[in-house]
C-alpha positions in Angstrom: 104.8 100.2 103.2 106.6 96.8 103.8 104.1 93.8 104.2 105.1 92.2 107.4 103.7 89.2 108.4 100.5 89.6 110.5 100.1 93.5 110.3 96.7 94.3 109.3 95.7 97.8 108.0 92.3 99.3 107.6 90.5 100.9 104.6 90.7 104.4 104.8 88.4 105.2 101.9 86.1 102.6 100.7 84.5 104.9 97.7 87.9 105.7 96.5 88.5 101.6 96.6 85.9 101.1 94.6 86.5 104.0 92.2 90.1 103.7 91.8 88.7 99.0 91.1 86.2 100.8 88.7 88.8 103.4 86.8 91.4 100.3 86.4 89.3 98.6 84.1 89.5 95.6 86.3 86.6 93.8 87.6 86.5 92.6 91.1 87.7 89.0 90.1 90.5 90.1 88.4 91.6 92.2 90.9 91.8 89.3 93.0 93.2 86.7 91.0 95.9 89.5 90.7 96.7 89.6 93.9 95.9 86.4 95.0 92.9 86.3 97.1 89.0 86.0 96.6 86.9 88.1 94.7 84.3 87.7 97.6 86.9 89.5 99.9 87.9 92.4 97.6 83.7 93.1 97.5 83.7 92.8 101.1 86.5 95.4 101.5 84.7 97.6 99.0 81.1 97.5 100.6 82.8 97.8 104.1 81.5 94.4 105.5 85.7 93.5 106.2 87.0 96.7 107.2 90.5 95.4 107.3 93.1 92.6 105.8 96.9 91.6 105.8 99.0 94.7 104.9 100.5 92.4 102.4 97.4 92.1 100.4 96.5 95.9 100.7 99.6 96.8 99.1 99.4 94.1 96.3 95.4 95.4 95.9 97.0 99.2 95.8 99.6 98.3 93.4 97.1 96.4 90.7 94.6 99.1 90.5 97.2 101.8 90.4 96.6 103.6 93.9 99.0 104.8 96.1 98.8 102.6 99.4 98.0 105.6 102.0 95.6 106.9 99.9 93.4 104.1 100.6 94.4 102.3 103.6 95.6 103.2 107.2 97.4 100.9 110.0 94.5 99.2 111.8 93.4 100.6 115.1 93.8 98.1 118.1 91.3 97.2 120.5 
């Protein structure tokens, strides 16, 4: 998946995020200072208060913990 600017994808599987966070090693904050965003927002994608974020951000997240991308996000749904 190509991050384009303003498409938004969903987590797919928000207990495989925060396994796959958990069997990197990584904690939370250096997850995001990897990828360049707040810790605050990866815990809100892994308790499922922020369902979605820029596709951009999913793949960096996917790539740092050592995920594939479609296992653990999905485009977001409109509406």
């Amino acid at each position: 998946m190509t991050g384009r600017a303003g498409v938004r994808v969903e987590v797919a599987d928000r207990d495989l995020l925060r396994w796959a966070i958990g069997e990197s090693g990584l904690s939370l904050r250096s997850v995001a200072a990897r990828v360049g965003c707040s810790h605050g927002q990866i815990g809100h994608l892994t308790s499922g208060r922020q369902r979605s974020c820029r596709a951009e951000l999913a793949v960096a997240i996917a790539s740092a913990i050592g995920c594939g991308f479609d296992e653990i996000f999905t485009t977001a749904s409109k509406g």
